[in-house]
C-alpha positions in Angstrom: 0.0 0.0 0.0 1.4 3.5 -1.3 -0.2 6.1 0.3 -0.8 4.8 4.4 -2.6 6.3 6.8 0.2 9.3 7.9 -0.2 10.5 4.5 -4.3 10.2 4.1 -5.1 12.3 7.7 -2.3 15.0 6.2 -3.8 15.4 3.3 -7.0 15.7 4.5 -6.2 18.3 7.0 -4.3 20.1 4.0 -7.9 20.4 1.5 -10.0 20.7 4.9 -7.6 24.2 5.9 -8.0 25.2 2.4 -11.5 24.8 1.2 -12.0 26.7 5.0 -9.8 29.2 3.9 -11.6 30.1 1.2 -15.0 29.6 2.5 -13.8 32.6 5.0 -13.1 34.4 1.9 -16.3 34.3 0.3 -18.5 33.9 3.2 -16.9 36.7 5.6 -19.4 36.6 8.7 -19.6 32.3 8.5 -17.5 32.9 11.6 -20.2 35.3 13.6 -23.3 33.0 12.2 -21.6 29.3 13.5 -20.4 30.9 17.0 -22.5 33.9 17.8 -19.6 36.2 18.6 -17.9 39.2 16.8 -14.4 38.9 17.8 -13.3 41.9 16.0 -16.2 44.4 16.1 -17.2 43.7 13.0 -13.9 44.9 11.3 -13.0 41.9 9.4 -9.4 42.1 11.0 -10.0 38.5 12.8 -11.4 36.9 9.4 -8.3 38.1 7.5 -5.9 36.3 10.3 -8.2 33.3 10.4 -7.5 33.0 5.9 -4.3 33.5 6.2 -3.5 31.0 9.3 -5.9 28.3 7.7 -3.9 29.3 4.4 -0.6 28.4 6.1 -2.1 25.0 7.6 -3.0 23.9 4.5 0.4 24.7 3.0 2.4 23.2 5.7 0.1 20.0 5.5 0.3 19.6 2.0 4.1 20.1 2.2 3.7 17.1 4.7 1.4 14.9 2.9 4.1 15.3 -0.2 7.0 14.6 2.4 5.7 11.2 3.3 4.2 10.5 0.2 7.8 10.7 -1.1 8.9 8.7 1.6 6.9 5.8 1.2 7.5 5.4 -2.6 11.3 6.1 -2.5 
């Protein structure tokens, strides 16, 4: 078996922190409407950090997924 468990959960994190990302992007006040608070004030600041941290998880998983991907098949 090439791709193993290590490598399915990373990849899934990596498209789960992505397709989140953008979601935020599109659909600004998802945050507000799921929890019921307004963290910022309604400024957008904390939607922006929450893009680009989701944006970085999904990077740094994928750069994971491909790392023991390439392990397992070299």
């Amino acid at each position: 078996m090439i791709m193993g468990r290590s490598f399915a959960v990373k990849a899934g994190l990596a498209v789960s922190s992505g397709c989140l990302a953008l979601l935020t992007l599109v659909q600004k006040d998802w945050i507000e409407a799921v929890f019921g608070i307004h963290p910022d004030g309604r400024s957008g600041a904390f939607e922006w950090l929450v893009v680009a941290a989701l944006f970085a998880a999904a990077i740094a998983f994928s750069l994971l997924a491909r790392a023991d991907l390439r392990a397992r098949t070299s």
